[in-house]
C-alpha positions as CSV (number, residue, x, y, z in Angstrom):
1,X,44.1,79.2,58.6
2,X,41.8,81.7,57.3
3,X,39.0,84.0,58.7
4,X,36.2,81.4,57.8
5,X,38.1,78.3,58.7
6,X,36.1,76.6,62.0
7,X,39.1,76.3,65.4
8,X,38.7,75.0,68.8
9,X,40.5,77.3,70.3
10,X,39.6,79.5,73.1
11,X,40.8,82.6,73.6
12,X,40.0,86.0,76.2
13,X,40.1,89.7,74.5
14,X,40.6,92.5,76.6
15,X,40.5,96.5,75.7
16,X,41.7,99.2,76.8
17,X,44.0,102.2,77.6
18,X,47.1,102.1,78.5
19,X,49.3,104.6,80.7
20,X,50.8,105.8,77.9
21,X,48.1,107.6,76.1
22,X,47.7,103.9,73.9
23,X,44.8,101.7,72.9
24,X,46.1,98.0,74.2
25,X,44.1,94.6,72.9
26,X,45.4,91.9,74.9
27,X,44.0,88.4,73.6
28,X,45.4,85.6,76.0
29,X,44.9,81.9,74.4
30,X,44.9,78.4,75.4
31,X,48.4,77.3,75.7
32,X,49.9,80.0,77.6
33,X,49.7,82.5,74.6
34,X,49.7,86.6,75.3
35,X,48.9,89.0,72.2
36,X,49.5,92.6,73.6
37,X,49.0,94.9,71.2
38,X,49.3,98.4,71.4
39,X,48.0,101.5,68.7
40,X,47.5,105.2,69.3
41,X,44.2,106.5,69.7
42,X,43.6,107.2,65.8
43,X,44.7,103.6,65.0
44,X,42.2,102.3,67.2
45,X,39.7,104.2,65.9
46,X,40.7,103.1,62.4
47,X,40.1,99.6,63.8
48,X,36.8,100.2,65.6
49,X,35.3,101.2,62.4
50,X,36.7,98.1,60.7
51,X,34.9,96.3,63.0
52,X,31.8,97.8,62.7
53,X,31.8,97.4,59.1
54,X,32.6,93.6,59.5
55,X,29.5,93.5,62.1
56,X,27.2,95.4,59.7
57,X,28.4,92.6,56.7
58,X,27.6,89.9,59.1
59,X,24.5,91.0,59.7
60,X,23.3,90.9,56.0
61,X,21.2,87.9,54.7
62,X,23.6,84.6,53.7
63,X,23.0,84.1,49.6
64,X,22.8,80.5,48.9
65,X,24.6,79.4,46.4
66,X,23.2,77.3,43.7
């Protein structure tokens, strides 16, 4: 599976900090799956800006193709 491939699966995202001075996302997914995943603060921020950059593509006009 890729990042453009279509999926029917359903899946929860949570985010936050942990006790332990750590960035946790926990995706839970149908099936019984749990994802936690922990960083420190500067990997999280390294992924926060991923995101945003992902966001600010997505946001740009579709070319067709011809």
């Amino acid at each position: 599976m890729s990042i453009n491939d279509p999926s029917d699966t359903s899946a929860n995202l949570q985010i936050g900090p942990t006790d332990a001075g750590m960035v946790r996302i926990y995706v839970t997914a149908d099936g019984g799956i749990e994802v936690p995943m922990d960083f420190d603060p500067e990997e999280a921020e390294e992924i926060a800006e991923e995101i945003r950059a992902a966001a600010a593509h997505a946001r740009k006009p579709v070319k067709k193709k011809r």
